[in-house]
KEFI-761437 format. One record per residue: residue in one letter; y, x, z of N, C-alpha, C, O, CB in turn. Coordinates in steps of 0.2 Angstrom, whole numbers, plus 5000, padded with zeros to 4 digits. Atoms other than C-alpha are relative to their C-alpha. Glycine has a CB too. Layout:
% residues N
AYXZYXZYXZYXZYXZ ...
END
This chain:
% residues 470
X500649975003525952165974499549954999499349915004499850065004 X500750055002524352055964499550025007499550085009499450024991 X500649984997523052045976499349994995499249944992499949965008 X500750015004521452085969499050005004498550005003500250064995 X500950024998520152065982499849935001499349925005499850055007 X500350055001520051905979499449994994498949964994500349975000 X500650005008519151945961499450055000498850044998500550044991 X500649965000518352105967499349995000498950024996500050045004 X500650024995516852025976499649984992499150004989500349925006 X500450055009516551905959499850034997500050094995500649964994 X500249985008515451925946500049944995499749894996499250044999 X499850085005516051795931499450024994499150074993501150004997 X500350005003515251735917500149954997500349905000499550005002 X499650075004515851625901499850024993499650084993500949995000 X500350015008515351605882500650034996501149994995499749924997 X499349955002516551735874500249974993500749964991499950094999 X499850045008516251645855500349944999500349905004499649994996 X499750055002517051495847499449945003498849955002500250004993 X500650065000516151315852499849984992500249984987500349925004 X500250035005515051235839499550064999499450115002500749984994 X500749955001513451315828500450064998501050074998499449984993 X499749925003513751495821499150045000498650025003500850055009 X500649955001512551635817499750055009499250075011500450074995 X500149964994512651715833500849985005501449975004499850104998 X499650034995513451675851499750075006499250105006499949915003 X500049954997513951805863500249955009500749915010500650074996 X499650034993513951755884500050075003499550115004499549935006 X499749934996514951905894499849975007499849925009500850024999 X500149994992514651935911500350075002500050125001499350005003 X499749934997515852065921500249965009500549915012500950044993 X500150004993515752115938499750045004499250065001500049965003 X500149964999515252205952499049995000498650035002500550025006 X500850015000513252125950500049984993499549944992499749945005 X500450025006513252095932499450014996499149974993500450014997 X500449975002512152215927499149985004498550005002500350065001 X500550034995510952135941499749934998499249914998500350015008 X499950085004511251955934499750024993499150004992501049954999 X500249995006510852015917499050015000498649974998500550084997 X500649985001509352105920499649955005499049975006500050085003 X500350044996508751945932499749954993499349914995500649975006 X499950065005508751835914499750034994499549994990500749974998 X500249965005508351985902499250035000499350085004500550055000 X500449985003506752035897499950074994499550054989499949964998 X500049945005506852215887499349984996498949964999500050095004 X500649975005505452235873499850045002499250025004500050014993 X500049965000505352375877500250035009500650075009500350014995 X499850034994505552365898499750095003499550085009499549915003 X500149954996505152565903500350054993500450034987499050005004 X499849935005505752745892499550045005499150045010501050045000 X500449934996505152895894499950035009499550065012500550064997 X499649974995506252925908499849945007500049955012501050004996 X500250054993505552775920500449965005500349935010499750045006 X499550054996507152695923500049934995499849934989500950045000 X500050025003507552535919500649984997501150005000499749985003 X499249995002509052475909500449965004500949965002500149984994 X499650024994509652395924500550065003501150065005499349985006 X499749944997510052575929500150074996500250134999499650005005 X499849955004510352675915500849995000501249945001499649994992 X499349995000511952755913500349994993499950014988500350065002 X499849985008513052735898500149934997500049875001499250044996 X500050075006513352595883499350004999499050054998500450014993 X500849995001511452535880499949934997500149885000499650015008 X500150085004510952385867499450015001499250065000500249984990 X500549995001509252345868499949914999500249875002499850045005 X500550055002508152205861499649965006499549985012499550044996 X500150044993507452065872499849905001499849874997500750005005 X499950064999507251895878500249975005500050005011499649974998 X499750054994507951755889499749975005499249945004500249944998 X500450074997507351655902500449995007500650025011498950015002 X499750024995507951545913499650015008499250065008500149924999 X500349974993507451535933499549965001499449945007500550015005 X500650014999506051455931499450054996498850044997499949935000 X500349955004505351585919499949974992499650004987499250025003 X500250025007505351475904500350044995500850084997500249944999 X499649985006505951545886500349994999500249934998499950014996 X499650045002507551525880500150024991500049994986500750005004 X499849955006507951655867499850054998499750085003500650024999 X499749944999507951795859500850044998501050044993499650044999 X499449944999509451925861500050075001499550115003500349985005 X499849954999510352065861500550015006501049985007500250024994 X499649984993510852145879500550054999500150104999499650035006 X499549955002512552265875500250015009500749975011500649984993 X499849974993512652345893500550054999500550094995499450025004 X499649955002514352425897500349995006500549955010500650004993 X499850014991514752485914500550035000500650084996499650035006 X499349994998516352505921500150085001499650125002500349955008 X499350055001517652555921499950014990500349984987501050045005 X499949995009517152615900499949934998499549924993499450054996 X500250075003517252425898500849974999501349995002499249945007 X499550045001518552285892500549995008501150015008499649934997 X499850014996518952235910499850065006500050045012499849945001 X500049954995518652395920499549985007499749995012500650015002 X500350034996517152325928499450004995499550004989500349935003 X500550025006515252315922499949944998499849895001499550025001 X500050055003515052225909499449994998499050044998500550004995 X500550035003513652125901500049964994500049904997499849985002 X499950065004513652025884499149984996498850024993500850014993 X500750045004512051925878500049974996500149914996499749945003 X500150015007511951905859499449954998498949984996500050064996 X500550035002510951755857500149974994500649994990499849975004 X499950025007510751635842500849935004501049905010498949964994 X499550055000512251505838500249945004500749925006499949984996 X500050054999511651355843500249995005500150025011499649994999 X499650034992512751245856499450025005499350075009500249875000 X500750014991511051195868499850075001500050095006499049944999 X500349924998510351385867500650055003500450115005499850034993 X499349974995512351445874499949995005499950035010500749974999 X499850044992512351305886499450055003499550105006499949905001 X500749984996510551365891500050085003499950105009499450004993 X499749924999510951565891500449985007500149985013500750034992 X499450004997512451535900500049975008500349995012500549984996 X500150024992511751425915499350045002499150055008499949925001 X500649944996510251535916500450065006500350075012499550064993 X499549964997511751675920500149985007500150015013500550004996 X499550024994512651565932499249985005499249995011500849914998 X500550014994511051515942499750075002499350075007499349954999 X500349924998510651715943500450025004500350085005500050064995 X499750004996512051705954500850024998501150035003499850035004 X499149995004513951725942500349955000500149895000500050024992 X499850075000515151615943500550004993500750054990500549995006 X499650025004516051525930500450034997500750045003500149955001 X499349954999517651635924500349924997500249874994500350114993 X499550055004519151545921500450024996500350084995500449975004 X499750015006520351515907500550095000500950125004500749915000 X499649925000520851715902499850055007500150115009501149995000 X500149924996520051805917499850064999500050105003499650005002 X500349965003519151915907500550065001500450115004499949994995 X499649955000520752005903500550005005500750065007500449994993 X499950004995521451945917500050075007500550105010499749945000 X500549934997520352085927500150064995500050124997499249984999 X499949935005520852215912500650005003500750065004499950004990 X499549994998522552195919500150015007500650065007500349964998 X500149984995522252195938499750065003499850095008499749955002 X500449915001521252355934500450044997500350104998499250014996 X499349955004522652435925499950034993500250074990500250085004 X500049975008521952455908500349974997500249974991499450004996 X499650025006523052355900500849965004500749945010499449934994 X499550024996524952295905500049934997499649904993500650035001 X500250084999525452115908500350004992500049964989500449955007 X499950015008526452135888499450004997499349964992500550064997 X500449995007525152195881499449935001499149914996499550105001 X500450034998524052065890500349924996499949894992499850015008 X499950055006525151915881500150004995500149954991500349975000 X500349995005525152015867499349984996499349974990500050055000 X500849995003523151995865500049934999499749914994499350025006 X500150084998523451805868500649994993500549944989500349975011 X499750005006524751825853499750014994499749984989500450025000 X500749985005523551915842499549934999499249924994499450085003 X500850035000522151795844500449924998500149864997499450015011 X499450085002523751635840500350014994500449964991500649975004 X499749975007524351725826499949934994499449904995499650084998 X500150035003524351605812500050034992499750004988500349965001 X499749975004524951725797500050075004500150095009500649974999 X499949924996524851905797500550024999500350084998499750064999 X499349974998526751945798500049995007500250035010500649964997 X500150014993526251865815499750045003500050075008499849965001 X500649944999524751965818500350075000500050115004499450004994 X499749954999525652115815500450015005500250055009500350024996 X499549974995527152115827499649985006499750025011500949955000 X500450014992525952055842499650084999499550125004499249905001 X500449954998524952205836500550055001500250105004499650024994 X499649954999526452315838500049985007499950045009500650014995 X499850024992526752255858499250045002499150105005500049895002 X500649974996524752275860499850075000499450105003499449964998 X500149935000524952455853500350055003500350125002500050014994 X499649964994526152495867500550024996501050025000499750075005 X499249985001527552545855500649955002501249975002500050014994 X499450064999528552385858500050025010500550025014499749884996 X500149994992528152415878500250065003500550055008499350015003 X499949944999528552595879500849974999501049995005499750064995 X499350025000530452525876500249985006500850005008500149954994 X499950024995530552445891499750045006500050055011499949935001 X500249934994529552585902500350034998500350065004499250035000 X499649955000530752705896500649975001501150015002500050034996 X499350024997532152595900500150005008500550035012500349934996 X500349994993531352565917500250095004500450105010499149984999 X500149934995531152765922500750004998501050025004499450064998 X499449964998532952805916500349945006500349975012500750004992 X499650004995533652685927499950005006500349995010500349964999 X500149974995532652735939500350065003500550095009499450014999 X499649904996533352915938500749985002501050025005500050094993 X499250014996535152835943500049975006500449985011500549954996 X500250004992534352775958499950055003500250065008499549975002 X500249934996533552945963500750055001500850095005499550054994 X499349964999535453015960500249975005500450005010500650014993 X499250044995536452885969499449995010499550015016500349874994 X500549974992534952895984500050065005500050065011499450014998 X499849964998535053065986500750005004500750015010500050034996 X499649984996536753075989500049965005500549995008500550024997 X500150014994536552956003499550025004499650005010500049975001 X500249964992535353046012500350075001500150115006499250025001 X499749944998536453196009500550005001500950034997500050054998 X499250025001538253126015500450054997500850044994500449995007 X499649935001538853316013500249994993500750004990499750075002 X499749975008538553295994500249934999499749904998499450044993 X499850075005539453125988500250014994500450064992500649965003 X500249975006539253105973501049984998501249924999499149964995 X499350035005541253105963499949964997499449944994500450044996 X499950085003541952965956500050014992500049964989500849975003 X500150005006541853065939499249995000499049994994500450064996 X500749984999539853085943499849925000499449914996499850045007 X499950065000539952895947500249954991500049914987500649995005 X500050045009540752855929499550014995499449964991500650034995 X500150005005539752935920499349965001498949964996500050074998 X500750034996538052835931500249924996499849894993500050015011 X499850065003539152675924499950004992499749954989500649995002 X500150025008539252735905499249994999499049954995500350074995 X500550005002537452775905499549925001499049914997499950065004 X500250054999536952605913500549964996500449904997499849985006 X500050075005537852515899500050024994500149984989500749955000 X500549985005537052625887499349984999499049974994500050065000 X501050035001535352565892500349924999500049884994499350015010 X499750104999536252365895500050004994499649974991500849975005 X500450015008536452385875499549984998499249934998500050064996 X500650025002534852435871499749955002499349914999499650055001 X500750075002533952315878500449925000500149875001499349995010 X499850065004535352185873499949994993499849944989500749985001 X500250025006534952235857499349984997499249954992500150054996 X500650015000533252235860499949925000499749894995499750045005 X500150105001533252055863500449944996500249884995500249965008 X499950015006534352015850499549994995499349944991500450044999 X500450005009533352065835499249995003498850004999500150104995 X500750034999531752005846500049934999499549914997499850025007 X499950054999532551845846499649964992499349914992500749995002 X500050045008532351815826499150025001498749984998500550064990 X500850014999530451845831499749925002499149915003499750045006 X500450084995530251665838499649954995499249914997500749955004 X500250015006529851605821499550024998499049994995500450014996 X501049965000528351705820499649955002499249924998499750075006 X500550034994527551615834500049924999499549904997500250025008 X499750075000528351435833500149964992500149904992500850015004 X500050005006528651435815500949964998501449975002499349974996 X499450035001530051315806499849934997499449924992500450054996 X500150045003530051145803500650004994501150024995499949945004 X499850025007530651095784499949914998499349884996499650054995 X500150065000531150915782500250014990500750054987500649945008 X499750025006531050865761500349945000500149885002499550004996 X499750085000532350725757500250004993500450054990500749975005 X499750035006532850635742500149934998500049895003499750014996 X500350085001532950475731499449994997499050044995500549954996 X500850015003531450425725499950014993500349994990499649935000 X500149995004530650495712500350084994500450094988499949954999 X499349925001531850675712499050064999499050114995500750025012 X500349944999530250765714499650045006499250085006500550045000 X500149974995529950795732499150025001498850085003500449945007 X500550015001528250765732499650074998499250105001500149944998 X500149945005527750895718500450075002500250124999500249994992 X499749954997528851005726499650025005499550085005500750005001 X500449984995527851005742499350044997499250094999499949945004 X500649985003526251035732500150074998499750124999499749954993 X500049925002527051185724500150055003500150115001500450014995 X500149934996527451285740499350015006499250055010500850005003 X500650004997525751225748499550044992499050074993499849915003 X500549985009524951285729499349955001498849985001499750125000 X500550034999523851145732500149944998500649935001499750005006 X500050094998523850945728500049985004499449955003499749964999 X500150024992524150895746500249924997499849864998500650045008 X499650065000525250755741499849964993499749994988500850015001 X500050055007525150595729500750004995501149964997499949935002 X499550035004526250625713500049954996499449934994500350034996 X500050055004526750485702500949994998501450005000499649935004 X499350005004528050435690500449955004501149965005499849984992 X499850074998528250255700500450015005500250045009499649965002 X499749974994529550285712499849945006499549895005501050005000 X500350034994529150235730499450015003499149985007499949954999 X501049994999527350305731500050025006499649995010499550074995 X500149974991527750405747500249955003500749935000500550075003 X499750054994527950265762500150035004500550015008499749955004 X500449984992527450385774500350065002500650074997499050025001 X499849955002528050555780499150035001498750025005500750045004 X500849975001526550675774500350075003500850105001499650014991 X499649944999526750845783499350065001498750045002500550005009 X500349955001525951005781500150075002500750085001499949994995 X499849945000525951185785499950054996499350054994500050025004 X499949955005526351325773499950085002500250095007500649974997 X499849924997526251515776500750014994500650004988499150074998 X499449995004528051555769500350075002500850085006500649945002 X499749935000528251735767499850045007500150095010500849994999 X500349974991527251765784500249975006500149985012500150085002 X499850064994528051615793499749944999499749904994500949985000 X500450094998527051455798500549965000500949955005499649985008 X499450045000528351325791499549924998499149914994500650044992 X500150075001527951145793500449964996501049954998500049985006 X499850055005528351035777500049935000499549904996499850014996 X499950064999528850875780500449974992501049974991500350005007 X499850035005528750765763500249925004499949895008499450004993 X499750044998529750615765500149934994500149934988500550035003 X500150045005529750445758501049994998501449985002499549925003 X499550015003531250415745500549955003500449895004499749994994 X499550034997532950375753500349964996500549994991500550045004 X499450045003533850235747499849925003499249915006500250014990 X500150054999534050035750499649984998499549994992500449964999 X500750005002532349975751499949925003500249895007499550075004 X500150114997531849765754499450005001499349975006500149924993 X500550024997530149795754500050045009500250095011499450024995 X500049984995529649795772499750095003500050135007499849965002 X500449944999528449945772500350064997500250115000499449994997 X499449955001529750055761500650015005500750075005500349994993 X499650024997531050005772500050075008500450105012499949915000 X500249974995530050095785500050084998500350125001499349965002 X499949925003529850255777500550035000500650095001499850004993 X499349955002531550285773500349995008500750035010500849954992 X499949984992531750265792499950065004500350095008499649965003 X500449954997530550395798500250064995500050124997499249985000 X499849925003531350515783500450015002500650075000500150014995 X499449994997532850495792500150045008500550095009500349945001 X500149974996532150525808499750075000499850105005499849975003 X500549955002531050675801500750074999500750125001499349974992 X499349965003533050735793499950035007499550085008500949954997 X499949974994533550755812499650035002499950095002499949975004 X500549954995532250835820499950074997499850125000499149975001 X500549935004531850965807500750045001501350025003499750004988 X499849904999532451155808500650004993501250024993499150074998 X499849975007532851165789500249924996499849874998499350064996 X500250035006533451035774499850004992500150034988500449985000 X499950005009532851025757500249934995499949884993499250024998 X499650085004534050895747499850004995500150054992500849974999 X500350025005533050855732500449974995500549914996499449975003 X499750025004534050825717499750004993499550064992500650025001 X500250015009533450775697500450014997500849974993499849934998 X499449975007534450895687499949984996500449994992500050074997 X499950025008533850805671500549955001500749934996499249964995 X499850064999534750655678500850005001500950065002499649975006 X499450024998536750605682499850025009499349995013500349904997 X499750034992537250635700500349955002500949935000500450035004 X499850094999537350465707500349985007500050015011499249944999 X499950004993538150415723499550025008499550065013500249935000 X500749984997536350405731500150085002500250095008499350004995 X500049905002536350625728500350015008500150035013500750044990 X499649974997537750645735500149975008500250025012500549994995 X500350024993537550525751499350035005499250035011499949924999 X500749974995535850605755500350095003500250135008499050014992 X499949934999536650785753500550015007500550065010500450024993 X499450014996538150735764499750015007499950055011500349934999 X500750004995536650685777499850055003499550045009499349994997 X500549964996536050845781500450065002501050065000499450024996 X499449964993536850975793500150074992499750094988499450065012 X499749945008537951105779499550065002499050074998501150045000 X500349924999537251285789499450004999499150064999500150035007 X500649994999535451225788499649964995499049934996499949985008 X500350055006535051145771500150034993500650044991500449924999 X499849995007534751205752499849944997499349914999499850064997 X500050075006535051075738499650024994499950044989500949984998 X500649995006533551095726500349974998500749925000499249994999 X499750035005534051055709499549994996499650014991500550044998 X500649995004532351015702500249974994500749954992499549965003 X500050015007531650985685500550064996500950044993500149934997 X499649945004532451145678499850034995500250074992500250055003 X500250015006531251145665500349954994500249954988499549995001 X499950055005532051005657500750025000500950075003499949915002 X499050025002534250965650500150005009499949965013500349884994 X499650014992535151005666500749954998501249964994500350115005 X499450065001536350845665500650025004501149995002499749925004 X499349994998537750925676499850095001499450145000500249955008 X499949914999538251095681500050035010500150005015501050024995 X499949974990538151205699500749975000500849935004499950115002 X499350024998540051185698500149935002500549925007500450014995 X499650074998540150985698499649985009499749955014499749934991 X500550034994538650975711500450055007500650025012498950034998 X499449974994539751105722500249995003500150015009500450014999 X499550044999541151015723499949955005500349945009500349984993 X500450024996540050895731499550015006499449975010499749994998 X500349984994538951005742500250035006499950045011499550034999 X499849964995540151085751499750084998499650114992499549965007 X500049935002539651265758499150014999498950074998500350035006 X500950035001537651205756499750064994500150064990500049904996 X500249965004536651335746499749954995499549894996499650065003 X500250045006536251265729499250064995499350124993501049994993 X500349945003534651345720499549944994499349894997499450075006 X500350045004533751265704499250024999499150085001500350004992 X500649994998532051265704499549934994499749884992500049975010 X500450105004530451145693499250035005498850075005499749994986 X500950004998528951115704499649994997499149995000499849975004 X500650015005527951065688499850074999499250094999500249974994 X500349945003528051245682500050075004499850135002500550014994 X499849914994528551365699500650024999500950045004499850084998 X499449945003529951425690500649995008500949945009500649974990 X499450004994531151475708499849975004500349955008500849984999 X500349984994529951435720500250045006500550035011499650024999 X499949964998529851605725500750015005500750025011499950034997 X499249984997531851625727500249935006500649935011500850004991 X500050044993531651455738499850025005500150015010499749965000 X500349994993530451515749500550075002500650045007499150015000 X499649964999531551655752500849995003501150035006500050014995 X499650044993532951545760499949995003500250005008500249955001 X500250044993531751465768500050045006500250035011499249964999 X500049934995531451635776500750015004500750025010499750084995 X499449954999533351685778500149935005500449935010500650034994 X499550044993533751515787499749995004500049975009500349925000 X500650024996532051495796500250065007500150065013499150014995 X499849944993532651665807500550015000500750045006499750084999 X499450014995534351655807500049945004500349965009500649994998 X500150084995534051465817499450065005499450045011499349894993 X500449994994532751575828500750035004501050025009499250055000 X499449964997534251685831500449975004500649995009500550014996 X499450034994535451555836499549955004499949915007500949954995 X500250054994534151455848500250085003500750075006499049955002 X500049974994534051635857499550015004499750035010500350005002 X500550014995532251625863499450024997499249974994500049935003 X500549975001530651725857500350065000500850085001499749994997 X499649935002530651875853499450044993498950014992499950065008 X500349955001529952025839499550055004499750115005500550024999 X500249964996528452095849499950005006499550045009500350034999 X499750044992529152005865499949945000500149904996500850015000 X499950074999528851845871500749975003501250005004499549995005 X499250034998530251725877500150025007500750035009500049905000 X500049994995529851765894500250085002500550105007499549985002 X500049924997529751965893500850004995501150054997499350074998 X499450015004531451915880500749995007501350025009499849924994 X499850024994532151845896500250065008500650075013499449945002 X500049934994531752005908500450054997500650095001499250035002 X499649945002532752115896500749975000501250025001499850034992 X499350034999534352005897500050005006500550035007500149954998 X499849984993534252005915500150065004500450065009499449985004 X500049934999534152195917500650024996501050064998499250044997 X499549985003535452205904500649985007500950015011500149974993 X499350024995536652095914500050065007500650095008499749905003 X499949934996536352225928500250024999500850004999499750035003 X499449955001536852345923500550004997500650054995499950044999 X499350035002538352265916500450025003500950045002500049955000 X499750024993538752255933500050055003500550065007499649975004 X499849914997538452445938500650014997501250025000499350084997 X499549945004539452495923500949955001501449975000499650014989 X499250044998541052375927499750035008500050085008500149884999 X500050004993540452405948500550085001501050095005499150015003 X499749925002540852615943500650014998501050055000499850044995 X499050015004542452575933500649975007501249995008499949904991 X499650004995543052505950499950025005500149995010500249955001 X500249974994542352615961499949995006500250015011500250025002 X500650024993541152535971499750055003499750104998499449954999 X500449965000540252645981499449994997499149954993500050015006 X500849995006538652715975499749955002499449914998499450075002 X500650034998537552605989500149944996499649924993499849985008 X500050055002538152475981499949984990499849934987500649985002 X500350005005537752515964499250004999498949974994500250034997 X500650045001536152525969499549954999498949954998499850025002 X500350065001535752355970499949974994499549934993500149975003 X500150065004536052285955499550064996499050044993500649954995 X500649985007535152425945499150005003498649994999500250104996 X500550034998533752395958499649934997499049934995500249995007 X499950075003533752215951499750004992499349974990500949975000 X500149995008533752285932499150025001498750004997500650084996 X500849975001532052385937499549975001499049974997499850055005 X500350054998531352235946499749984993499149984991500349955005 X500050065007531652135928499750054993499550034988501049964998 X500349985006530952265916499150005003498649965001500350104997 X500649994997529552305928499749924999499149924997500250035009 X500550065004529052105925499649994992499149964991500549964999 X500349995004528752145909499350044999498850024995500350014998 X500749945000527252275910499749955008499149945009500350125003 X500450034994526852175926500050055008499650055012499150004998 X500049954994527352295940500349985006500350005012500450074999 X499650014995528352195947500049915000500349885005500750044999 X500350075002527852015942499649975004499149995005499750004993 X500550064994527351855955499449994997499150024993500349925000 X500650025001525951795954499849964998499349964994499850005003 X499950035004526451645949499949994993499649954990500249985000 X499949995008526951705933499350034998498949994995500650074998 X500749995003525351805931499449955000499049964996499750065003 X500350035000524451675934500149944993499649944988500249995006 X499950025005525351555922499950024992499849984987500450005002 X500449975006524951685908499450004999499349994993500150064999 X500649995000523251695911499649934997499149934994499950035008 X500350065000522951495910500149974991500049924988500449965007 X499950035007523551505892499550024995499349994990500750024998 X500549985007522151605885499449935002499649885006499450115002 X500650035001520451505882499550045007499750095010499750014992 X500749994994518651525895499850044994499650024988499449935003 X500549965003518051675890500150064994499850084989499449954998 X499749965002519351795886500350045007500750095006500349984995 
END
């Protein structure tokens, strides 16, 4: 179990908006003196109602107009006080946020007036940290928020929104309570020796735990092709010089990133970029033109496009359909792993000089698709590979997830494997007690996910990933 009375005591305080100028900057304060720190720094316009309380001690959500001052009484600002006392607040605790103006020095200023009213510093994701220790939110949903707010693409932004909207969470809390209720069966009947439960009563305790051991292997299956969301895909461009690669990058960034030219050689360098590709963050890696190169500084290029081949996720072999396939073509194509490479066939605006069939014969089982980055034409249907090989490759690493992180991907395979183990344990008729442990084991590993059953370490380690002052 979290302890939490080490946080209770605390009242924290941190600058909830981005660094740098801006229109306006917000510094939060939650805890059990926030409202006391606030009103120690705040100045109402308006400092009495009808009613002779102060907004120190009004009940309720309460914005009111005001100004700053530090603890010598000087002026800092003015702001907007949005008072929200617990638990109707983000963290289940009262809360305070000071809306002052933008500026870095006028944050900093705010924010140590706070901390000398007596708040401490929060650290990296306390905020939410405390919305989880208080039970408004579980630990999925809580690295969901931390996924929402990393999102890069809103194919991304969506599936984290589906975790933080509890439907992806509800799947593992209901997997959690059934196999709870086969504990409550197989428990019973040892505290009532008289009733042992039969060994067909037993089978069916086994089918049912490798009916759930499916779901949530399927569950982490088809979470796995999620990892690509988050992580995206690198895409290495290769060719010989002056195929195209270059203008081809430009046309799936839809921008001029890169230098074209007719001259072959232009690229030395690899230039990399990221692309939104159909709601995946795909890193594009243009590369300098492969082939025997004397000068030193080319020489270097076709080095690092070799190395850039390796490392990447995906190939794109860059070929000049107006042109003969020349040994070059076919040595670069050879280069790149068959299951994880399509062979653009650029300039398909111009005399295609060979046919799909001869280039075939040569690529192997390599997908072939013609494409002109001058004009677009089969873009689209590229980036559309790029998508189908970018999530089968998350598939076969086997490590994020749809909705799921790698880690809560990890607690549903552990709980499967349990009850694997009931359901073979029943098939050879183990006793019950003994089935109760492993699906004990399975509850422990969903229960990580929601956080019911999760160290501290771990919560901890999640917590250090958000930013100060979430």
């Amino acid at each position: 179990m979290l302890d939490w009375t080490a946080y209770a005591a605390d009242t924290i305080a941190a600058v909830a908006t981005p660094p740098g100028m801006g229109g306006i900057a917000i510094v939060r304060v939650s805890g059990p003196d926030a409202r006391h720190v606030a009103a120690s720094v705040f100045r109402p316009a308006r400092r009495h109602r009808m009613d002779g309380s102060s907004p120190e001690h009004r009940p309720g959500w309460r914005a009111a107009y005001g100004r700053v001052y530090d603890s010598s009484g000087e002026f800092i600002d003015e702001a907007i006080m949005l008072s929200m006392p617990g638990p109707a607040s983000y963290t289940r605790e009262d809360v305070v946020e000071l809306s002052c103006h933008g500026g870095p020095a006028v944050v900093r200023a705010v924010l140590q007036a706070v901390l000398d009213a007596g708040a401490r510093h929060a650290g990296p994701g306390e905020f939410t940290k405390r919305a989880f220790l208080n039970g408004r939110i579980s630990l999925g949903q809580a690295e969901a928020i931390l996924q929402v707010i990393n999102a890069r693409t809103e194919r991304a932004r969506r599936s984290a929104s589906a975790f933080l909207s509890g439907h992806s969470g509800r799947m593992a809390q209901e997997s959690r309570e059934a196999v709870a209720q086969l504990v409550t069966i197989i428990e019973a009947s040892l505290d009532f020796p008289e009733d042992d439960i039969p060994q067909m009563e037993l089978l069916e305790i086994g089918e049912e735990a490798r009916r759930i051991a499916a779901d949530l292997y399927r569950a982490a299956s088809d979470a796995s092709k999620g990892r690509v969301l988050w992580e995206g895909a690198s895409v290495a461009i290769v060719g010989r010089p002056n195929v195209g690669k270059s203008r081809l990058l430009n046309a799936m960034l839809r921008e001029e990133r890169a230098i074209v030219s007719d001259r072959p050689g232009t690229t030395r360098d690899t230039v990399s970029e990221v692309a939104n590709i159909r709601g995946i963050p795909i890193q594009l890696i243009d590369t300098a033109g492969m082939r025997e190169a004397t000068d030193p500084l080319e020489r270097k290029g076709v080095e690092r496009a070799r190395g850039a081949l390796a490392d990447a996720d995906i190939a794109l072999a860059v070929i000049d359909g107006s042109m003969q396939l020349v040994e070059e073509d076919v040595q670069i194509v050879a280069s790149t792993p068959e299951d994880r490479t399509v062979v653009v066939v650029n300039k398909s605006d111009l005399y295609a000089a060979f046919s799909d069939e001869d280039l075939r014969r040569r690529a192997g089982n390599r997908r072939i698709l013609r494409v002109s980055a001058l004009t677009g034409s089969g873009i689209d249907l590229l980036e559309a590979e790029i998508e189908a090989l970018a999530m089968a490759r998350a598939a076969d690493l086997g490590e994020g997830v749809r909705s799921f992180g790698a880690r809560q991907a990890d607690c549903l395979r552990r709980a499967a494997a349990a009850l694997d183990e009931v359901a073979r344990a029943a098939g050879d008729g183990m006793p019950a007690d003994m089935l109760s442990i492993d699906l004990r084991v399975a509850i422990d590993a969903l229960g990580e996910i929601t956080g019911e059953t999760a160290r501290e370490d771990i919560v901890d380690r999640i917590f250090e990933q958000f930013c100060i002052g979430k």
